[in-house]
C-alpha positions as CSV (number, residue, x, y, z in Angstrom):
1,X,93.3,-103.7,76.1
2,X,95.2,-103.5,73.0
3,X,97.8,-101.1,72.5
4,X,101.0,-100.3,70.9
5,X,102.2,-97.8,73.6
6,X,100.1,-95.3,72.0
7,X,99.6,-91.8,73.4
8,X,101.4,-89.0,75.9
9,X,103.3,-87.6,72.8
10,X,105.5,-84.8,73.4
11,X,104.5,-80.8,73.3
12,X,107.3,-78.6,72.9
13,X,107.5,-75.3,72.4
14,X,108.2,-73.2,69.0
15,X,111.7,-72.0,68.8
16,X,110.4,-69.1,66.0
17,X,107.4,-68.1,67.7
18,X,106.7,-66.7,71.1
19,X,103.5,-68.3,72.9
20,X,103.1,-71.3,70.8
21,X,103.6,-74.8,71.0
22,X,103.4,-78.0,69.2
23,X,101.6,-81.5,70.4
24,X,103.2,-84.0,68.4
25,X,101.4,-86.8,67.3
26,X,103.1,-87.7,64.7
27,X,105.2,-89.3,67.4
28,X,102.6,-92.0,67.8
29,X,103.9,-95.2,66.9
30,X,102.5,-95.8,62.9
31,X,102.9,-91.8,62.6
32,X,100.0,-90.5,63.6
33,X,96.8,-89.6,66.3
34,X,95.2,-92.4,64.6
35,X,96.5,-94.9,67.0
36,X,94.6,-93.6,69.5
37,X,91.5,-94.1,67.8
38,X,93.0,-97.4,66.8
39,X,93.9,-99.1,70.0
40,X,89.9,-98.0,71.8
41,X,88.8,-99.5,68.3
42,X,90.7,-103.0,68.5
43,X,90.0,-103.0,71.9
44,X,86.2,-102.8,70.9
45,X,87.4,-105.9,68.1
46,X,88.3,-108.0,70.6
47,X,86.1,-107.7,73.0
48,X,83.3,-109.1,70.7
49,X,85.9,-112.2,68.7
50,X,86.2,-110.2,65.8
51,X,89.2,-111.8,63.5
52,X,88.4,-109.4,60.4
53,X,87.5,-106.1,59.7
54,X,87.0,-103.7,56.8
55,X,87.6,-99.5,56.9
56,X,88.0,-96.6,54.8
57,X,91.0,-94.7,55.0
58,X,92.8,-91.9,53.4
59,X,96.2,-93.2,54.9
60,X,96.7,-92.8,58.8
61,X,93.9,-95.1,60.2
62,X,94.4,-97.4,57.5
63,X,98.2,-97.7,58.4
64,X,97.5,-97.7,62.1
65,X,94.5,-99.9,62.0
66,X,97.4,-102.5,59.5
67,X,99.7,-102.3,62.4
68,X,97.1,-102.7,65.3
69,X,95.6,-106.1,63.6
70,X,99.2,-107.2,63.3
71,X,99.7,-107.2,66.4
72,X,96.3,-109.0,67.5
73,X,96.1,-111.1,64.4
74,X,92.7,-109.8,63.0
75,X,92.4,-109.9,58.8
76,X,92.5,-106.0,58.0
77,X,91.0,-104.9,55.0
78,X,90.8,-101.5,54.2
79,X,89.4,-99.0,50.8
80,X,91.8,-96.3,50.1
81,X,91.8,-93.2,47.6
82,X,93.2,-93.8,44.3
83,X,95.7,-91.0,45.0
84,X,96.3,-91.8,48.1
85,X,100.5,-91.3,49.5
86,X,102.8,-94.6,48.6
87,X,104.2,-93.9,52.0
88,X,100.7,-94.5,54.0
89,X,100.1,-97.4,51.6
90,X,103.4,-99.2,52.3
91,X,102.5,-99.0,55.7
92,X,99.4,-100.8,55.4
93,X,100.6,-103.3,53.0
94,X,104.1,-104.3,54.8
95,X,102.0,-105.2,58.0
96,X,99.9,-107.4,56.0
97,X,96.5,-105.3,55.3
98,X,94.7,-106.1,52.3
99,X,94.7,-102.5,50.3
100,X,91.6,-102.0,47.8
101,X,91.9,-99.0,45.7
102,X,88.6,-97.2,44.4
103,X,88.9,-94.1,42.1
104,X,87.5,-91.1,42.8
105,X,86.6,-92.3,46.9
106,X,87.2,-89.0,49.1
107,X,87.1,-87.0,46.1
108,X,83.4,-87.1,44.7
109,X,80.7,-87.0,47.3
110,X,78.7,-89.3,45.5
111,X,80.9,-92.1,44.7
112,X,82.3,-92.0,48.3
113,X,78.9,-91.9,49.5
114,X,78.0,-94.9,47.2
115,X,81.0,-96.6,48.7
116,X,79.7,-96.3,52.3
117,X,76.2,-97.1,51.6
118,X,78.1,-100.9,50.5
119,X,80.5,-101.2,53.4
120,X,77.7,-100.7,55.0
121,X,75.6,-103.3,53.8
122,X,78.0,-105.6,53.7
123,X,78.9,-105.3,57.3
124,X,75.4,-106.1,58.2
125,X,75.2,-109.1,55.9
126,X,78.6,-110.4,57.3
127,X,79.1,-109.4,60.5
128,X,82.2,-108.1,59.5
129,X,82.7,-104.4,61.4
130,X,83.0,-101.4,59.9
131,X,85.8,-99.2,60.8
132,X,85.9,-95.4,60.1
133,X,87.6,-93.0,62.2
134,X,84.4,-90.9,63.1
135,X,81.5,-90.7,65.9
136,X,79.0,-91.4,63.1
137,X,80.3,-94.8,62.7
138,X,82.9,-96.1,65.6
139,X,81.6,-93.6,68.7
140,X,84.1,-96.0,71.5
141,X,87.1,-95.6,69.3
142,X,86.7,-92.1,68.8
143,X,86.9,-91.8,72.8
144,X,90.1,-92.8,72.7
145,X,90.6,-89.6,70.8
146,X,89.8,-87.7,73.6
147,X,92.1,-88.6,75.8
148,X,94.5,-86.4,74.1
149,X,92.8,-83.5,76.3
150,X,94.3,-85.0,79.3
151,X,97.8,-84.6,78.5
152,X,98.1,-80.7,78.2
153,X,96.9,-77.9,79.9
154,X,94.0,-75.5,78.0
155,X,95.7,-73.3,76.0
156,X,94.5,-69.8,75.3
157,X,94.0,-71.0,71.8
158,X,94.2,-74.6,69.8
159,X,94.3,-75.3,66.1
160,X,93.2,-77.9,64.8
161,X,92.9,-79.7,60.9
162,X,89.9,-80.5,59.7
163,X,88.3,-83.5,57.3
164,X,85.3,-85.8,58.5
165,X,85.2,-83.2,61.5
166,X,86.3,-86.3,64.1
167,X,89.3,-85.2,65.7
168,X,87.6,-81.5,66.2
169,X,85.1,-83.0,67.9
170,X,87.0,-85.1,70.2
171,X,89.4,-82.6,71.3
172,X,86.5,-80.4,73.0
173,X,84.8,-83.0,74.2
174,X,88.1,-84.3,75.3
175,X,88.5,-80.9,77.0
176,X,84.3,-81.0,78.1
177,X,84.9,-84.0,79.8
178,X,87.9,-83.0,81.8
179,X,85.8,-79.7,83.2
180,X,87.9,-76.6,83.8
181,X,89.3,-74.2,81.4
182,X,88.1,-74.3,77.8
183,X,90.4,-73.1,75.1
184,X,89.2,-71.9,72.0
185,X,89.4,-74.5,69.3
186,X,90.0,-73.3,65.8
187,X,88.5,-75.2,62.8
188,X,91.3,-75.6,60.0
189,X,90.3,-77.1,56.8
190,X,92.2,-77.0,53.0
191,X,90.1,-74.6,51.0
192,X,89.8,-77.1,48.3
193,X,87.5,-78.8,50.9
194,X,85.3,-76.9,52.8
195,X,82.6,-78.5,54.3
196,X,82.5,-77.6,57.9
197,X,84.4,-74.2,57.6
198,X,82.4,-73.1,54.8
199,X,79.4,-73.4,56.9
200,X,81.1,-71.7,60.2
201,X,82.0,-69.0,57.2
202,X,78.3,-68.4,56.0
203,X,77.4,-68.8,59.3
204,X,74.6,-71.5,58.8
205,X,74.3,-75.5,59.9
206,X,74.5,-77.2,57.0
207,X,77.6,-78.9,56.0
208,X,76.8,-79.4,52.4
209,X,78.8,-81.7,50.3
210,X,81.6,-80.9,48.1
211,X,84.0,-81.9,45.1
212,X,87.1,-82.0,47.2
213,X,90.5,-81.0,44.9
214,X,92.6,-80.3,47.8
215,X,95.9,-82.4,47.2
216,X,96.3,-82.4,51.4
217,X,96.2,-86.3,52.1
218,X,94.3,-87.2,55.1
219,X,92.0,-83.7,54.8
220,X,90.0,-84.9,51.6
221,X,86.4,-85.9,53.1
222,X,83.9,-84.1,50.7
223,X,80.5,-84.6,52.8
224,X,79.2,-84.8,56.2
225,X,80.3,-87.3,58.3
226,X,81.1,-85.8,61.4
227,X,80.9,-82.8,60.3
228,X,77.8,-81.4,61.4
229,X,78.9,-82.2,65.2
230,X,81.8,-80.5,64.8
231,X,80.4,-77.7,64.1
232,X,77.9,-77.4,66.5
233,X,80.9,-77.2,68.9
234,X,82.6,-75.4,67.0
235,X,79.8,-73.0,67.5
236,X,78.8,-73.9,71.4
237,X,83.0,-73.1,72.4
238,X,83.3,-70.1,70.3
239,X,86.0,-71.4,68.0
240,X,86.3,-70.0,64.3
241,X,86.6,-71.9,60.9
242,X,89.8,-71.2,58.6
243,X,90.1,-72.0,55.1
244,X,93.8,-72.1,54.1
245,X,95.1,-73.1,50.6
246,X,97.1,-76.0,49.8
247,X,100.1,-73.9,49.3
248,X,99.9,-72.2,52.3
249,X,100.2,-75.8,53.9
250,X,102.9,-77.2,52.0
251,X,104.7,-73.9,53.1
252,X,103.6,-74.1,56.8
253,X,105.5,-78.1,56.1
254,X,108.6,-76.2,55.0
255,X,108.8,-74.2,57.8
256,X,108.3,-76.7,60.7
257,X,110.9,-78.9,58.2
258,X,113.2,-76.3,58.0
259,X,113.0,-74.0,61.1
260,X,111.5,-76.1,63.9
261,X,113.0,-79.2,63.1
262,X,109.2,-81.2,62.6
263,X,109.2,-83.7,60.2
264,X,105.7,-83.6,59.1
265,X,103.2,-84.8,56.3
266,X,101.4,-81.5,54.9
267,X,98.2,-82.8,56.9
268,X,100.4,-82.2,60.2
269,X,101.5,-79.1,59.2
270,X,97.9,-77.3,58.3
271,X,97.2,-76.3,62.5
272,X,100.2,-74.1,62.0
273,X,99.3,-72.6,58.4
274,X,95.8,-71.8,60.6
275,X,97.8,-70.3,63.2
276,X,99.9,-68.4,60.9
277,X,96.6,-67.1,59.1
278,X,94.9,-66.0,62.3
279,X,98.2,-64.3,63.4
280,X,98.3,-62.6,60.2
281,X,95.0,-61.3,60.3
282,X,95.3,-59.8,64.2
283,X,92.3,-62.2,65.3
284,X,94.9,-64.4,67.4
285,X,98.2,-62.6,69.4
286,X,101.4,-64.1,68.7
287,X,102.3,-63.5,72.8
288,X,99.0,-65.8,73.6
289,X,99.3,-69.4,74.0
290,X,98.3,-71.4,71.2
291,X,99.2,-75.2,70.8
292,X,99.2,-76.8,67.1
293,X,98.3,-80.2,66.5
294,X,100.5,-82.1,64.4
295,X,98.6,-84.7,63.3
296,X,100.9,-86.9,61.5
297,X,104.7,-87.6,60.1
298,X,106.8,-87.0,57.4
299,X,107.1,-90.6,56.3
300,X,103.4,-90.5,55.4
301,X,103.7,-88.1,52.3
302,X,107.5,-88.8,50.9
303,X,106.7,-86.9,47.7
304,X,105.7,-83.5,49.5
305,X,109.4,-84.0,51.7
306,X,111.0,-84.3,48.5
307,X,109.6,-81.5,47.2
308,X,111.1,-79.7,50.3
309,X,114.3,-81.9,50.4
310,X,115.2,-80.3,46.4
311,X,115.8,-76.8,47.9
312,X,118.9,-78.0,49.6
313,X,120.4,-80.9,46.5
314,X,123.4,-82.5,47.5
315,X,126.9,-82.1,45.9
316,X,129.6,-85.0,44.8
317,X,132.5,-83.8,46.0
318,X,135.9,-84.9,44.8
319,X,138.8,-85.8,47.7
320,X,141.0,-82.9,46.5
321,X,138.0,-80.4,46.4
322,X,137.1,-80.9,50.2
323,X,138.0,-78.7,52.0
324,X,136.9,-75.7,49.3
325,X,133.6,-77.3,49.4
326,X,133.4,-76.8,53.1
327,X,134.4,-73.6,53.6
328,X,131.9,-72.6,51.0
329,X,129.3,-74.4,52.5
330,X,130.2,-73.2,56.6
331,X,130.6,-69.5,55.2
């Protein structure tokens, strides 16, 4: 079985907020809840001699997939968005993937489309697998997803980000699986992409596709891929869809940076601007217990930190001026 110690990440609780709690996968080894996808998916690799692959990725499965083939010496080569974070692509790149850029991929439904349609193909003609961190295209390692259920008890309520609709759709049938209680599993999703919410919203079943122009890295998947199964359990366990704007995520990022010491990428941080939307609006109770998924770590998106990192700039100080500096700054 491959793995890289994956798994069991920590849930704490919120220091600001009564009732809620945080699973933190971000404190998976490459940074994410990808490696749990990862290490079923290798697994799945070597089982069958595979000694290349080729996947799509908006950052996290690439860099975890880079890290996973590393490890078991299988050729990596994976198709990322033009815009995707220089921290996600140094990961990839410094464990020896081969990174192929293609403009416009996980932005235009059509051209991403276009780009699965020859992964696709050419996985048949080589024998060279496909790997894509959804049901639709890599079912055994999105059961390692699942697992994730095991390690908590059900909440009252959990929010989750949303962008093929894979991870959604693993938690509750993580949960399914187990038996028991069933929390209710909120659908979060960037407003500038809003293919499964949109339809839990108009309260129909079709995911239609869209021209994604969210700037949230990992949450850019403008048609359906897993989408549609989301929602149906989104539907069957009587969670809710919520669109929250970009800047409402990078602000939920500055809060977990700043008041609950969680060094996230803006992807890991959207569960909590959910939360904070649904406590807002009176639908969810501060006092009930609600668990965020954070989905990924700061390292992944260095711009956004450093974005957050300018609201506090550093001073030169001279020798002579110390210890006026420090009491200005301890006051």
């Amino acid at each position: 079985m491959a793995t890289l110690g994956e798994g069991n990440t920590p849930l704490i609780p919120s220091i600001t907020a009564r009732g809620l709690s945080f699973k933190l996968e971000n404190c998976n080894l490459s940074g994410s809840y990808k490696d749990r996808f990862i290490a079923a998916e290798v697994t799945r690799l070597l089982s069958i001699g595979a000694r290349a692959c080729v996947a799509t990725s908006s950052g996290n499965t690439g860099a975890a997939l880079a890290a996973y083939c590393a490890r078991y010496e299988i050729r990596a080569v994976i198709l990322v968005n033009q815009d995707a974070p220089a921290g996600k692509l140094q990961q990839m790149q410094a464990h020896g993937a081969q990174v192929l850029r293609i403009p416009h991929f996980a932005a235009n439904p059509e051209v991403t489309t276009a780009v699965f349609e020859t992964l696709l193909e050419f996985s048949r003609e080589r024998a060279v697998p496909l790997v894509v961190s959804a049901y639709h295209y890599c079912p055994e390692g999105m059961r390692g997803v699942e697992r994730i259920a095991q390690e908590f008890d059900a909440p009252d309520h959990l929010f989750v980000p949303v962008g093929s609709g894979g991870l959604y759709a693993a938690v509750i049938r993580g949960f399914a699986a187990r038996g028991g209680r069933m929390p209710r599993v909120h659908a979060v999703q960037p407003a500038g992409c809003l293919t499964v919410v949109a339809s839990a919203l108009r309260g129909d079943d079709e995911v239609r596709p869209v021209v994604s122009t969210t700037k949230v890295s990992g949450l850019s998947v403008p048609m359906d891929i897993d989408g549609s199964l989301a929602l149906s359990l989104l539907r069957e366990y009587g969670g809710s869809g919520i669109s929250v704007r970009d800047e409402e995520i990078w602000r939920a990022q500055q809060w977990l940076l700043e008041r609950e010491g969680i060094y996230a990428e803006p992807a890991g941080a959207a569960a909590f601007a959910g939360w904070q939307q649904a406590v807002a609006a009176g639908t969810v109770r501060e006092s009930e217990h609600s668990i965020c998924l954070v989905t990924g770590h700061g390292f992944k998106d260095p711009v956004s930190v450093a974005l957050g990192a300018e609201r506090h700039p550093d001073r030169t100080v001279e020798v002579a001026s110390l210890t006026t500096a420090l009491r200005e700054v301890t006051c």
